[in-house]
HTML snippet that shows the backbone in 3Dmol.js (N, CA, C, O; Angstrom):
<script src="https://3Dmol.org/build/3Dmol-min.js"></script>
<div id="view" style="width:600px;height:400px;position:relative"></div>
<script>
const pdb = `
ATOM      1  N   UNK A   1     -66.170 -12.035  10.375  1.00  0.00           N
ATOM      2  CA  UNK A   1     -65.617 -13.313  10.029  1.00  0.00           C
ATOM      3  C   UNK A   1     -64.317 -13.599  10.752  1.00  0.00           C
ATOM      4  O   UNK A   1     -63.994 -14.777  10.906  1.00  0.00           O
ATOM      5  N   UNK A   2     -63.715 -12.845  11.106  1.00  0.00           N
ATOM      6  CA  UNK A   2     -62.006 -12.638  11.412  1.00  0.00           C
ATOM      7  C   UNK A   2     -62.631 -13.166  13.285  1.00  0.00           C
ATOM      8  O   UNK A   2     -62.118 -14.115  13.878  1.00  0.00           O
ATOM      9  N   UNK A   3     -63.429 -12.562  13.707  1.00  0.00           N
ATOM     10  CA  UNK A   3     -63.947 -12.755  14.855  1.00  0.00           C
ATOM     11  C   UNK A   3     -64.021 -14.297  15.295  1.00  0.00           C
ATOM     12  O   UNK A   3     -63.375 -15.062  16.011  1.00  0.00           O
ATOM     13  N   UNK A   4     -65.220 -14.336  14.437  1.00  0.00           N
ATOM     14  CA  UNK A   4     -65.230 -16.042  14.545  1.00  0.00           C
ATOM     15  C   UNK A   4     -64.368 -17.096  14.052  1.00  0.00           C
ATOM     16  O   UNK A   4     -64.584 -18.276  14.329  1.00  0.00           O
ATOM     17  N   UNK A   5     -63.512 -16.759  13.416  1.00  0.00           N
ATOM     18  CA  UNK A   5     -62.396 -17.504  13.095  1.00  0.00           C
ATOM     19  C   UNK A   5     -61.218 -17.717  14.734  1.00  0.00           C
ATOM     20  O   UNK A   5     -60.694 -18.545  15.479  1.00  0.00           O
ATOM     21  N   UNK A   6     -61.371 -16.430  14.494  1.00  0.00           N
ATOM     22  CA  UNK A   6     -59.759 -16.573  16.096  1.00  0.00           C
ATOM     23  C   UNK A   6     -60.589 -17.148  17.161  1.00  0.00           C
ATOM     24  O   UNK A   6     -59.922 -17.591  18.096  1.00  0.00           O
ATOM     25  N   UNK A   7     -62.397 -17.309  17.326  1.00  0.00           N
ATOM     26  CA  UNK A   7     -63.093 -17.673  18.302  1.00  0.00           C
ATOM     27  C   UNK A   7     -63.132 -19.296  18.099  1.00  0.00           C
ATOM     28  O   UNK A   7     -63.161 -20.127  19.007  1.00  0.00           O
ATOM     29  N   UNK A   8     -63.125 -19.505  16.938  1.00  0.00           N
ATOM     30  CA  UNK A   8     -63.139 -21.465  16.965  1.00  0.00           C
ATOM     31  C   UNK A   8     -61.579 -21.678  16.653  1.00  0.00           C
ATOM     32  O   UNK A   8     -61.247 -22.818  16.326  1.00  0.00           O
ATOM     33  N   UNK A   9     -60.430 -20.520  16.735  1.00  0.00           N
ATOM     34  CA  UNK A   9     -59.094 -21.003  17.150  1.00  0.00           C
ATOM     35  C   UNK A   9     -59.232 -21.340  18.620  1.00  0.00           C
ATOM     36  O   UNK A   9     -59.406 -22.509  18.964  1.00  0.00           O
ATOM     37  N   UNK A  10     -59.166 -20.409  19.445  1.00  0.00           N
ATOM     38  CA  UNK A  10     -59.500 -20.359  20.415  1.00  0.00           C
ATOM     39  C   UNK A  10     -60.136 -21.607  21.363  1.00  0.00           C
ATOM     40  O   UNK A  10     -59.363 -22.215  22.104  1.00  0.00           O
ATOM     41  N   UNK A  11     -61.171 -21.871  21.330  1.00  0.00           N
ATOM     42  CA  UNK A  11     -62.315 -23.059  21.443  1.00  0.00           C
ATOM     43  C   UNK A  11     -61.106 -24.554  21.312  1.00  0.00           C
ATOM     44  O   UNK A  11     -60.883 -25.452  22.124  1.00  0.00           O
ATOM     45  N   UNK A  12     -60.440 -24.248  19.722  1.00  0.00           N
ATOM     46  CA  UNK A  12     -60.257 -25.690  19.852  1.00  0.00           C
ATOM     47  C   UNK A  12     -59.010 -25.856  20.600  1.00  0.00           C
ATOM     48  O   UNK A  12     -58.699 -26.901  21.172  1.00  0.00           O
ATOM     49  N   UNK A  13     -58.150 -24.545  20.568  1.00  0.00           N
ATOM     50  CA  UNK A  13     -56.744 -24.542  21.687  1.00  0.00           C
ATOM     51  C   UNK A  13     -57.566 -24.849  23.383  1.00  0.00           C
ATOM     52  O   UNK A  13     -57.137 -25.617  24.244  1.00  0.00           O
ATOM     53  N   UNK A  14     -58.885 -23.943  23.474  1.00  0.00           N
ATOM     54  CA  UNK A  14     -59.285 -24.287  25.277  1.00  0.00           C
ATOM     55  C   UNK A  14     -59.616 -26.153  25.303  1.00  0.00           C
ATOM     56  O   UNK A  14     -59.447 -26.784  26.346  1.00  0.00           O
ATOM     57  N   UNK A  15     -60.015 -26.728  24.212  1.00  0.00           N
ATOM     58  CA  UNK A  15     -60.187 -27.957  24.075  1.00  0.00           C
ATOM     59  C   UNK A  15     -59.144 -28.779  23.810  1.00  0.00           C
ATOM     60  O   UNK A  15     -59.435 -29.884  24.268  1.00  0.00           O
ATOM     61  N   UNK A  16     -58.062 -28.797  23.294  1.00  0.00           N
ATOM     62  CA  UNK A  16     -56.725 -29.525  23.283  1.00  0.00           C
ATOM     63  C   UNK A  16     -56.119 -29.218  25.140  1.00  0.00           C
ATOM     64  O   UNK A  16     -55.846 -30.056  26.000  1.00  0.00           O
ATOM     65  N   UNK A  17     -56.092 -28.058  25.194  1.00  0.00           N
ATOM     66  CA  UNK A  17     -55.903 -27.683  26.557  1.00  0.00           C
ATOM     67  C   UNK A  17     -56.328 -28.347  27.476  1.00  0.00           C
ATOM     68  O   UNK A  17     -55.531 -29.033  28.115  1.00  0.00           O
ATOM     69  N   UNK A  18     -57.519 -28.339  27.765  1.00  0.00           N
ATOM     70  CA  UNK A  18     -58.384 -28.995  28.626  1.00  0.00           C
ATOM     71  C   UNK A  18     -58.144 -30.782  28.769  1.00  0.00           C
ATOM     72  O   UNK A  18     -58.061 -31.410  29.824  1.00  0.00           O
ATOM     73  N   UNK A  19     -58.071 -31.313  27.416  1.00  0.00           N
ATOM     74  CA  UNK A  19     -57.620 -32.653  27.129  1.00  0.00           C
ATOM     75  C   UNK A  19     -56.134 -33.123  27.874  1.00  0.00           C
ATOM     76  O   UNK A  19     -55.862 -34.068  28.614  1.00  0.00           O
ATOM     77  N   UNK A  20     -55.391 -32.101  27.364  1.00  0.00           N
ATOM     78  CA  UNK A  20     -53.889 -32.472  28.342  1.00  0.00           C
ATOM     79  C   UNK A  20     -54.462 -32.457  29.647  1.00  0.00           C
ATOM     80  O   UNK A  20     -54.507 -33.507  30.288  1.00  0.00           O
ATOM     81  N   UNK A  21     -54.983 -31.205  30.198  1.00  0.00           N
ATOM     82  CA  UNK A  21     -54.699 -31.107  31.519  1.00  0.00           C
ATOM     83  C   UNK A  21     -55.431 -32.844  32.229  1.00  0.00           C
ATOM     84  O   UNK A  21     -54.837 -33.628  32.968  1.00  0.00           O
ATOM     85  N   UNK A  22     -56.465 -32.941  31.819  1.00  0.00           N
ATOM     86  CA  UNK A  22     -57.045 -34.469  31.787  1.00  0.00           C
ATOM     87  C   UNK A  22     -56.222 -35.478  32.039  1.00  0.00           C
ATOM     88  O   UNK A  22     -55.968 -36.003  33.123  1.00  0.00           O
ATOM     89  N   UNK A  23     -55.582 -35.862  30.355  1.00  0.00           N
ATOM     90  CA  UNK A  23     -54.334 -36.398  30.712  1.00  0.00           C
ATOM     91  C   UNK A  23     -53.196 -36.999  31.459  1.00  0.00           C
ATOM     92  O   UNK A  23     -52.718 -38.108  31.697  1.00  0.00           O
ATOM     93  N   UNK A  24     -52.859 -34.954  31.879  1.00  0.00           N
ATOM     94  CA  UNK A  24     -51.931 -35.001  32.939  1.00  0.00           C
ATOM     95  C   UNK A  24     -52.624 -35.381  34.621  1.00  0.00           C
ATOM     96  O   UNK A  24     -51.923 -35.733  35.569  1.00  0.00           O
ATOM     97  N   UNK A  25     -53.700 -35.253  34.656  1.00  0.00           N
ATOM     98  CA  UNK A  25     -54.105 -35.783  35.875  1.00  0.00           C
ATOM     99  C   UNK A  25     -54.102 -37.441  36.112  1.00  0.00           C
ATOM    100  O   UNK A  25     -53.684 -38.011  37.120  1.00  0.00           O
ATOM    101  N   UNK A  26     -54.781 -38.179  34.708  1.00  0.00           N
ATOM    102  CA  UNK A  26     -54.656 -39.432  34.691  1.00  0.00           C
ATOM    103  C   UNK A  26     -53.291 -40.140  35.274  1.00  0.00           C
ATOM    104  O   UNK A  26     -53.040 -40.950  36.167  1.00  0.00           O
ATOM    105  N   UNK A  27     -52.356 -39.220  34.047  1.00  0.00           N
ATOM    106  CA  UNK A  27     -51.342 -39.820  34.675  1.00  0.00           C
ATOM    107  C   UNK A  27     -50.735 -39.712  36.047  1.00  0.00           C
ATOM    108  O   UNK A  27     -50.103 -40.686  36.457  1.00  0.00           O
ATOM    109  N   UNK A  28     -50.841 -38.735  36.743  1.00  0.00           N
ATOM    110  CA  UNK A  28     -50.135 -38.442  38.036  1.00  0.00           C
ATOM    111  C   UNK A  28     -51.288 -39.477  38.639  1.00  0.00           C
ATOM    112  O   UNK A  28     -51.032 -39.663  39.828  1.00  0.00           O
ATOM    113  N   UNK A  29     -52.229 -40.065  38.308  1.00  0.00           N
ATOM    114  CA  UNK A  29     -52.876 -41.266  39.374  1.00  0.00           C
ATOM    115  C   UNK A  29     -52.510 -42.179  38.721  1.00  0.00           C
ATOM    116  O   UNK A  29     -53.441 -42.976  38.836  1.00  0.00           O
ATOM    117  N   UNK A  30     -51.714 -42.664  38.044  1.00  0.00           N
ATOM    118  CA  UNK A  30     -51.056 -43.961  36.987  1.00  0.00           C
ATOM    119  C   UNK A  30     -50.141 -44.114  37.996  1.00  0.00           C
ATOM    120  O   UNK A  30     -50.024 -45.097  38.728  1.00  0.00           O
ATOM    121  N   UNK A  31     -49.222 -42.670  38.010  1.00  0.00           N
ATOM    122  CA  UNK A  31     -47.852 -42.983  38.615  1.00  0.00           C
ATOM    123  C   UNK A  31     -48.087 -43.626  40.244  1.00  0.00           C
ATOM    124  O   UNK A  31     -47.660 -44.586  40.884  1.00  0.00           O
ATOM    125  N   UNK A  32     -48.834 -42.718  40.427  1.00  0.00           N
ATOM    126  CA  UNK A  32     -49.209 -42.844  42.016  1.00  0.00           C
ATOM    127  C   UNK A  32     -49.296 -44.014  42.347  1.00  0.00           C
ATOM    128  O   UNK A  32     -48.412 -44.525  43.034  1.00  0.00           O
ATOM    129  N   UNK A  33     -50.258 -44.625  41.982  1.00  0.00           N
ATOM    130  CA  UNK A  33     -50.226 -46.340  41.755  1.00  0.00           C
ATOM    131  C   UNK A  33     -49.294 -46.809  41.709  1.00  0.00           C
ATOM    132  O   UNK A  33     -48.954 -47.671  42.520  1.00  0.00           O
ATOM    133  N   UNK A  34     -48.731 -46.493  40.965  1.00  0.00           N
ATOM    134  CA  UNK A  34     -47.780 -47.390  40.589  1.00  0.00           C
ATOM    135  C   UNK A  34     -46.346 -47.278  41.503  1.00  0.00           C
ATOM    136  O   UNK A  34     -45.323 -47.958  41.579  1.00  0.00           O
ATOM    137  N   UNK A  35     -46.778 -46.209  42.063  1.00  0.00           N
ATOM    138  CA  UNK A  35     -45.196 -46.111  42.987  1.00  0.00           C
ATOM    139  C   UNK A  35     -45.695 -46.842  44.529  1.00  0.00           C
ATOM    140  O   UNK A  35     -45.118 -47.682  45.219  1.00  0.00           O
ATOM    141  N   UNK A  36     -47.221 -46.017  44.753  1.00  0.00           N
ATOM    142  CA  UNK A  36     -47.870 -47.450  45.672  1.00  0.00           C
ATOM    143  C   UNK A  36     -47.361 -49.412  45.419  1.00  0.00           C
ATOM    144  O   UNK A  36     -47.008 -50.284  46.214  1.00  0.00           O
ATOM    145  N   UNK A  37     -47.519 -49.395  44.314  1.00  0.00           N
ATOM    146  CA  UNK A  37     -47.376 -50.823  43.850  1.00  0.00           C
ATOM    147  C   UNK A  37     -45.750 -51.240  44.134  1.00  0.00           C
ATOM    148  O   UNK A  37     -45.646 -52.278  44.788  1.00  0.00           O
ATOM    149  N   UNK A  38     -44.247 -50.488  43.683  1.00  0.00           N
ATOM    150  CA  UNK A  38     -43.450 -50.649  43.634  1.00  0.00           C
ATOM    151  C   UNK A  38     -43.117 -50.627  44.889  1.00  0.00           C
ATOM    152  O   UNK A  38     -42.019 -51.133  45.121  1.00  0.00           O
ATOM    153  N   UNK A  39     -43.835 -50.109  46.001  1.00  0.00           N
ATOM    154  CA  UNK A  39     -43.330 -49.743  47.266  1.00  0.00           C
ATOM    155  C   UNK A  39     -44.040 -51.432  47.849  1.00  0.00           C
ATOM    156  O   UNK A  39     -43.356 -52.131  48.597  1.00  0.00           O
ATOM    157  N   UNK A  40     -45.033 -51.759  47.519  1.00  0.00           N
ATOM    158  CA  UNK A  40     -45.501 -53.050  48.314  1.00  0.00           C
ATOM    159  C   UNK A  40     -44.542 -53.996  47.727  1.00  0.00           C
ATOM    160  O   UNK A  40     -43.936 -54.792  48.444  1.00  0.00           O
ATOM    161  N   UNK A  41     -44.395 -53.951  46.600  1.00  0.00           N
ATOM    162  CA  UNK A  41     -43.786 -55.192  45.872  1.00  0.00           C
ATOM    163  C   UNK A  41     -42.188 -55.418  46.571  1.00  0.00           C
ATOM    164  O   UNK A  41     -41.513 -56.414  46.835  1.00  0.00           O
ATOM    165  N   UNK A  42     -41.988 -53.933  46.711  1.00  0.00           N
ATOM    166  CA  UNK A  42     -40.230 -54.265  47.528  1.00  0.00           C
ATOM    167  C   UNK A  42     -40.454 -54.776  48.636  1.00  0.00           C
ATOM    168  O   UNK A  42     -39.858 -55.742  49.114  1.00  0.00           O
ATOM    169  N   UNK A  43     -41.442 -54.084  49.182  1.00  0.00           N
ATOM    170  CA  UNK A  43     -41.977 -54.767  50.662  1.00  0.00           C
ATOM    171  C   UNK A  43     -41.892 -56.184  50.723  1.00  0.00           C
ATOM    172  O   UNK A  43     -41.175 -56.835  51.483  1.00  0.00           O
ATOM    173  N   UNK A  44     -42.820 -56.686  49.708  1.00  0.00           N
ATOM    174  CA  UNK A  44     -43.232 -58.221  49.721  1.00  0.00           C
ATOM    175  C   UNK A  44     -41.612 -59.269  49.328  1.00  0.00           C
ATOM    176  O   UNK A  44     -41.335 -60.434  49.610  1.00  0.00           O
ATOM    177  N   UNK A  45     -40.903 -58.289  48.648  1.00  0.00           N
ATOM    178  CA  UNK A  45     -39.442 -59.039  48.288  1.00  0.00           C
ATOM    179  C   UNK A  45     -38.552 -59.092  49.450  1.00  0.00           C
ATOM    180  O   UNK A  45     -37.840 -60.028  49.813  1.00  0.00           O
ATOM    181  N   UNK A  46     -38.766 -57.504  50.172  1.00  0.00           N
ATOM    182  CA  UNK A  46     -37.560 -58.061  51.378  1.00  0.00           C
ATOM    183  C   UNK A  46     -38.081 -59.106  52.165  1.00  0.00           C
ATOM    184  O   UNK A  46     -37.235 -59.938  52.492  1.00  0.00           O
ATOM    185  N   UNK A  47     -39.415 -59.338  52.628  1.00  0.00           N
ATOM    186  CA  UNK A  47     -40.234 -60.171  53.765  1.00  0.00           C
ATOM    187  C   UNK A  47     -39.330 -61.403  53.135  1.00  0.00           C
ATOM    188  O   UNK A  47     -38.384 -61.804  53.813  1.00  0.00           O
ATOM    189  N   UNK A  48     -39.596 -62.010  51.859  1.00  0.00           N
ATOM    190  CA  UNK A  48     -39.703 -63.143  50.932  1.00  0.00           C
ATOM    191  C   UNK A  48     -38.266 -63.234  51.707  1.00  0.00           C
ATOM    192  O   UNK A  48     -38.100 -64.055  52.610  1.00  0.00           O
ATOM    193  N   UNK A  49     -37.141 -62.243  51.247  1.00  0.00           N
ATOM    194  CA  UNK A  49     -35.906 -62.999  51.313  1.00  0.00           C
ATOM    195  C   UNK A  49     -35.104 -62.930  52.554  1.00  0.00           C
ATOM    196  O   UNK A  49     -33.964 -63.345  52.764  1.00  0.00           O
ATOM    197  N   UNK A  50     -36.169 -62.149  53.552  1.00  0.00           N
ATOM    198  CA  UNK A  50     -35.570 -62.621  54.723  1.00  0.00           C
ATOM    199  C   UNK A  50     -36.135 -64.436  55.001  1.00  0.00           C
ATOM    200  O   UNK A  50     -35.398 -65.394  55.235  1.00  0.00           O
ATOM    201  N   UNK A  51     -37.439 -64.434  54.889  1.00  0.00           N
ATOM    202  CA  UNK A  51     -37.914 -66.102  54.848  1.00  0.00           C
ATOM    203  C   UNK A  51     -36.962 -66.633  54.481  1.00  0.00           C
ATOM    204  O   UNK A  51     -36.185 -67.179  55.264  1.00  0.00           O
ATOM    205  N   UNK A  52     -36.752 -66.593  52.905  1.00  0.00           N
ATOM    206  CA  UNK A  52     -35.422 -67.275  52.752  1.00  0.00           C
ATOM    207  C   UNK A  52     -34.478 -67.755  53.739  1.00  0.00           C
ATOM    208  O   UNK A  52     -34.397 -68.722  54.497  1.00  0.00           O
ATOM    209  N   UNK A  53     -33.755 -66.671  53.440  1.00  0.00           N
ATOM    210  CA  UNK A  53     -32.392 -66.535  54.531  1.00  0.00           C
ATOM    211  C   UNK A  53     -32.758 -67.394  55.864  1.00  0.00           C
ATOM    212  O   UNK A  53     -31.847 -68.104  56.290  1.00  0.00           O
ATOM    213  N   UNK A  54     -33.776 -67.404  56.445  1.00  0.00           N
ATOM    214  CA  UNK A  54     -33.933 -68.402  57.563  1.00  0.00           C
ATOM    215  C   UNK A  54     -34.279 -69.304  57.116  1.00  0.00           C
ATOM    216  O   UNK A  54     -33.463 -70.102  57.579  1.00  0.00           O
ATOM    217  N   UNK A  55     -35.045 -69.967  56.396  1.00  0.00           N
ATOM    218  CA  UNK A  55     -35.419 -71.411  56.210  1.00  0.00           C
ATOM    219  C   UNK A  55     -33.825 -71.935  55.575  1.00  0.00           C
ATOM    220  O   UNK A  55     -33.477 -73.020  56.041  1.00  0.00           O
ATOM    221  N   UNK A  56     -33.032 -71.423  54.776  1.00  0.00           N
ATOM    222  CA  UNK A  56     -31.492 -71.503  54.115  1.00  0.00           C
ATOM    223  C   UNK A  56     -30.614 -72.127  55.707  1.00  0.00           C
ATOM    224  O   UNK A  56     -29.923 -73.137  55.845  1.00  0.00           O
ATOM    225  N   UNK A  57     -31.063 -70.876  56.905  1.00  0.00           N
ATOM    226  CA  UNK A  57     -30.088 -71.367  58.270  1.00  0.00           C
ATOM    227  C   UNK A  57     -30.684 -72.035  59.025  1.00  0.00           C
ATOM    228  O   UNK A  57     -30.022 -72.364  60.009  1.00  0.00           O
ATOM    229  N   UNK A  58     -31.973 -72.493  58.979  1.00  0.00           N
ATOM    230  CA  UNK A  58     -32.514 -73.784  59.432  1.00  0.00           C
ATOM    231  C   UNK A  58     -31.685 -74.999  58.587  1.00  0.00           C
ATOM    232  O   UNK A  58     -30.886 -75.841  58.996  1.00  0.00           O
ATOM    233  N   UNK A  59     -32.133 -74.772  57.452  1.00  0.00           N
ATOM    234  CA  UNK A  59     -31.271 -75.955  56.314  1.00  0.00           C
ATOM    235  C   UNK A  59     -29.889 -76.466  57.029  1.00  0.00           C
ATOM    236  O   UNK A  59     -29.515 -77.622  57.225  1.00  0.00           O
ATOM    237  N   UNK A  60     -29.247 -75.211  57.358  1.00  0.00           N
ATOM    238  CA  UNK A  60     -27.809 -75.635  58.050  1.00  0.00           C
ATOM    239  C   UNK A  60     -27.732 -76.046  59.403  1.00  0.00           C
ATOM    240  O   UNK A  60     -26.682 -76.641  59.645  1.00  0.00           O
ATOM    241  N   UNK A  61     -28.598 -75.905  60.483  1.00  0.00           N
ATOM    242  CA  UNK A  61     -28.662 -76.182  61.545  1.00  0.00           C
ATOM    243  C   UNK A  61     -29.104 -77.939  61.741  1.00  0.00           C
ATOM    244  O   UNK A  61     -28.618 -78.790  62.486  1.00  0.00           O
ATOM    245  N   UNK A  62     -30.057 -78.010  60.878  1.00  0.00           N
ATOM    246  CA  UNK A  62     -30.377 -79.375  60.554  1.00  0.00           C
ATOM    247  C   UNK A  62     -29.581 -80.609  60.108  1.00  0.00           C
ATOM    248  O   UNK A  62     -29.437 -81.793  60.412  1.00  0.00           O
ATOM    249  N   UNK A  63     -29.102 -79.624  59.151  1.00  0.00           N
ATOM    250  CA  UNK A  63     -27.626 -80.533  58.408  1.00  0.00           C
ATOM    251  C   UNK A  63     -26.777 -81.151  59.370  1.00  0.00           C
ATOM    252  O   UNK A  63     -26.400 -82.323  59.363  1.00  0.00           O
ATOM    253  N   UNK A  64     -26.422 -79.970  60.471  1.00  0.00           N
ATOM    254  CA  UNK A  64     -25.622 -79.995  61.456  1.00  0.00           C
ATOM    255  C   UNK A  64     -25.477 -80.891  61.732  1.00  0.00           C
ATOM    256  O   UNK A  64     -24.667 -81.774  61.450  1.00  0.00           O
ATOM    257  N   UNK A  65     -26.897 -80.715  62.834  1.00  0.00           N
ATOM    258  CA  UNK A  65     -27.330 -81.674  63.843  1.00  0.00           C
ATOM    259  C   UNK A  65     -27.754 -83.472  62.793  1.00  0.00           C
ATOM    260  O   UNK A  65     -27.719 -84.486  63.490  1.00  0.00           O
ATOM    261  N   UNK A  66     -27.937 -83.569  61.984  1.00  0.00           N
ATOM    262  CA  UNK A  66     -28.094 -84.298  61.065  1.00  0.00           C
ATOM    263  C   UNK A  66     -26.874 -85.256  61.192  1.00  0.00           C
ATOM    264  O   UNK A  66     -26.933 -86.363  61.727  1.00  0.00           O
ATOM    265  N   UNK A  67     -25.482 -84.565  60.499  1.00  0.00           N
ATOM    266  CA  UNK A  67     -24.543 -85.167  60.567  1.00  0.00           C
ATOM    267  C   UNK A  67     -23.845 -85.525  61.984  1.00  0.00           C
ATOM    268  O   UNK A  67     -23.137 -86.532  62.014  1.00  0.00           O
ATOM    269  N   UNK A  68     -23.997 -84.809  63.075  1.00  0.00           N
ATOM    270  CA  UNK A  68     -23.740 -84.895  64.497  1.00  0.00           C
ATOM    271  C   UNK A  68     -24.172 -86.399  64.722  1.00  0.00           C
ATOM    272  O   UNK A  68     -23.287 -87.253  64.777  1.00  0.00           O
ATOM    273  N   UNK A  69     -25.659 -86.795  64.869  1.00  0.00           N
ATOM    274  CA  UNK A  69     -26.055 -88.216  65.259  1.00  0.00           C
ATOM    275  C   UNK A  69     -25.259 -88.804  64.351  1.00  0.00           C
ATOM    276  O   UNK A  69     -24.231 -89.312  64.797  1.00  0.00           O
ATOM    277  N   UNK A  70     -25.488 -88.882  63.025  1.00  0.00           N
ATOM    278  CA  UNK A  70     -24.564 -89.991  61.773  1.00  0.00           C
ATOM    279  C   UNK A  70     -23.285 -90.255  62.365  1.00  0.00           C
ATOM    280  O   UNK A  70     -22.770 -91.372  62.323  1.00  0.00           O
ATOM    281  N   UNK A  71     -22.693 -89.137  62.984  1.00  0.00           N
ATOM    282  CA  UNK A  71     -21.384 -89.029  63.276  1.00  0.00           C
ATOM    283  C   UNK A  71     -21.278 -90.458  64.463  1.00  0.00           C
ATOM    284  O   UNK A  71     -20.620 -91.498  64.504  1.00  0.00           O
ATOM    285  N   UNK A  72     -22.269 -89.838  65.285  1.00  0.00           N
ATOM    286  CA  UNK A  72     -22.351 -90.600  66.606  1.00  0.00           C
ATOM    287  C   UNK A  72     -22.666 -91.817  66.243  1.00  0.00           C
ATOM    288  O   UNK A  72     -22.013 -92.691  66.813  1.00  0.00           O
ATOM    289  N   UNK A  73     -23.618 -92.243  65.319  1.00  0.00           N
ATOM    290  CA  UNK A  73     -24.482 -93.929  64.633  1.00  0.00           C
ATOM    291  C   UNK A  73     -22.940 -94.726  64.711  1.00  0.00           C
ATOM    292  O   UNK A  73     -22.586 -95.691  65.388  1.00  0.00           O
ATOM    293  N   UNK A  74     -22.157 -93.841  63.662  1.00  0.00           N
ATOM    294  CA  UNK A  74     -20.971 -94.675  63.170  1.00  0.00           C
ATOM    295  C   UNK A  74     -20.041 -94.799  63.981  1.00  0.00           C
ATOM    296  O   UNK A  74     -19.141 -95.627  63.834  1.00  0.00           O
ATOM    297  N   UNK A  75     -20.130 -93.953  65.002  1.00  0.00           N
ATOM    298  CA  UNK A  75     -19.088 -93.943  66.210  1.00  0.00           C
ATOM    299  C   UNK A  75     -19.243 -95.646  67.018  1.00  0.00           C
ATOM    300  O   UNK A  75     -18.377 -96.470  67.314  1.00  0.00           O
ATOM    301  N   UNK A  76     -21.037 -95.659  67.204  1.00  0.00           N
ATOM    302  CA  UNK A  76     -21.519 -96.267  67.972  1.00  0.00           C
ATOM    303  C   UNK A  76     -21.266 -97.958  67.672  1.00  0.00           C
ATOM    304  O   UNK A  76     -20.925 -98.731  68.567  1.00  0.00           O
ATOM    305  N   UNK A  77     -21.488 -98.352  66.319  1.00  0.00           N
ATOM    306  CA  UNK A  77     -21.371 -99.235  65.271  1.00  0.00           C
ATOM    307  C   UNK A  77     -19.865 -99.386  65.316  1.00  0.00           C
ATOM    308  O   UNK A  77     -19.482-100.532  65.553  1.00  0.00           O
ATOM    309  N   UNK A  78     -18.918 -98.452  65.136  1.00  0.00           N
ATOM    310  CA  UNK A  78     -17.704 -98.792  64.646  1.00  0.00           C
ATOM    311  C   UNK A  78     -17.379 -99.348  66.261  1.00  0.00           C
ATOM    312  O   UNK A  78     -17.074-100.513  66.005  1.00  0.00           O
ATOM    313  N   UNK A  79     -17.266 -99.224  67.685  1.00  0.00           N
ATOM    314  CA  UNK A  79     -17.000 -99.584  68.288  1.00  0.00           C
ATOM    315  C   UNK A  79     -17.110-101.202  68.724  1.00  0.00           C
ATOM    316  O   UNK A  79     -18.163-101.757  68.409  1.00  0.00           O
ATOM    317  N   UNK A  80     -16.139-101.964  69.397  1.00  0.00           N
ATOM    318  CA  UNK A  80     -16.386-103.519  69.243  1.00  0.00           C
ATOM    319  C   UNK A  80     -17.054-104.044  70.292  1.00  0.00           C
ATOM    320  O   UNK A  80     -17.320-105.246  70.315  1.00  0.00           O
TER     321      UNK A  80
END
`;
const viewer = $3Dmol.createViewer("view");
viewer.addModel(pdb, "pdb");
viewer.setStyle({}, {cartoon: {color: "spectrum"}});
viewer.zoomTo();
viewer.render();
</script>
């Protein structure tokens, strides 16, 4: 009796056992992913805010040149 007792201790420790190790595999492909994922996503943020940053110094180049002619309209107009 003592036999089969420490044998279905046993059994259910190789079976809790077995379950973690499971587990722990799931998760190390959770993380994995997910550090895959965090690595594109920064990716996709720097691309984004360099776009930014240039369409922002287009904005100003435009402006520029924008106010440059206005400048010149009123130059042109104000003269008699």
């Amino acid at each position: 009796m003592d036999n089969e007792l420490l044998d279905d201790k046993f059994d259910d420790i190789g079976e809790k056992v077995d379950f973690l190790i499971e587990l722990c595999q799931t998760l190390q492909m959770e993380n994995t992913e997910l550090i895959a994922k965090v690595e594109r996503l920064e990716s996709e943020l720097e691309k984004k805010n360099e776009t930014e940053e240039r369409h922002t110094e287009q904005q100003a180049v435009i402006k520029s040149k924008i106010d440059g002619l206005l400048s010149k309209l009123n130059t042109f107009t104000e003269t008699p």
